[in-house]
C-alpha positions as CSV (number, residue, x, y, z in Angstrom):
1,X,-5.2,-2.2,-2.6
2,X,-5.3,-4.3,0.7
3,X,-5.8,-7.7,1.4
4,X,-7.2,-8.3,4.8
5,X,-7.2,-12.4,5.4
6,X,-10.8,-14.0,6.6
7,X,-11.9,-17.3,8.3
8,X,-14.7,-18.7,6.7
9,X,-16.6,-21.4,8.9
10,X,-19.5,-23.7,8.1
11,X,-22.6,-23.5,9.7
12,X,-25.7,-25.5,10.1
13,X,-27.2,-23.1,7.4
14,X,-24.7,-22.0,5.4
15,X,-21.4,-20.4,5.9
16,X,-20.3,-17.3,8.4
17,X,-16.9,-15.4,8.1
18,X,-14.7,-12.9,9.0
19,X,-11.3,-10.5,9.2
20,X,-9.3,-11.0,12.5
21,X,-7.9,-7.4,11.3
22,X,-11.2,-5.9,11.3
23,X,-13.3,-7.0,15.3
24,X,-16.7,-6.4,14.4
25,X,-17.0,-7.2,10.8
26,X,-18.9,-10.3,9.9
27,X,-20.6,-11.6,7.1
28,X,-22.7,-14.8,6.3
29,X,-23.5,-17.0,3.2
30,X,-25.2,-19.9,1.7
31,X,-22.2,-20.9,0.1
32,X,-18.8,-20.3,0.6
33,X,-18.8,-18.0,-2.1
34,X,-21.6,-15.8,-1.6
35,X,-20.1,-15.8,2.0
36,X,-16.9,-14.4,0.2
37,X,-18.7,-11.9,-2.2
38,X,-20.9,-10.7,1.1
39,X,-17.5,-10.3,2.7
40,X,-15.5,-8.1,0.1
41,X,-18.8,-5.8,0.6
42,X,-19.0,-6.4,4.8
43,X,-15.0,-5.0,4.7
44,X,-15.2,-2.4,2.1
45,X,-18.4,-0.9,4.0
46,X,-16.5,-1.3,7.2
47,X,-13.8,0.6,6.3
48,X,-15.7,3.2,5.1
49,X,-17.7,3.6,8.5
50,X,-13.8,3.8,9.8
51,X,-13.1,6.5,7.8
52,X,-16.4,8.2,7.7
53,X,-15.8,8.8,12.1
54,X,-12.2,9.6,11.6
55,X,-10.9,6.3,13.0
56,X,-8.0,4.4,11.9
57,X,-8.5,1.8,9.4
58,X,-6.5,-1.2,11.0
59,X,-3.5,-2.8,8.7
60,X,-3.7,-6.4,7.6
61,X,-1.2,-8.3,9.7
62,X,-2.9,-11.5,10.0
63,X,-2.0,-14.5,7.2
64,X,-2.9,-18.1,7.2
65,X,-0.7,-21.0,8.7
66,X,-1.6,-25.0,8.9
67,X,-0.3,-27.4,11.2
68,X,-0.6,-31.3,10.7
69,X,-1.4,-33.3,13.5
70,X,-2.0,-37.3,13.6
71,X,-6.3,-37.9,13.5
């Protein structure tokens, strides 16, 4: 099992997100977590499509970080 990290953003409608790890894999939401349930399926069925053409199916080497800065 892999864990491939994804930025979620709000929209004007809803939510949008995706997997730096993955370009080309996005996936969008009412809420943040059907935008996270729409997203386990957006990657699975991306990797898939990788495999399915005999591409590599890129490693997860992103991860999260925070910095604090004075508002």
């Amino acid at each position: 099992m892999k864990r491939y990290l994804i930025i979620v953003e709000q929209t004007e409608t809803g939510f949008s997100a995706y997997p730096p790890d993955l370009p080309g894999c996005v996936g969008t939401g009412r809420t943040r977590d059907e935008v996270e349930a729409n997203m386990r399926e957006a990657v699975e069925f991306h990797i898939e499509g990788l495999r399915l053409e005999g591409l590599p199916v890129p490693e997860p080497t992103s991860g999260p970080a925070f910095v604090e800065v004075a508002a």
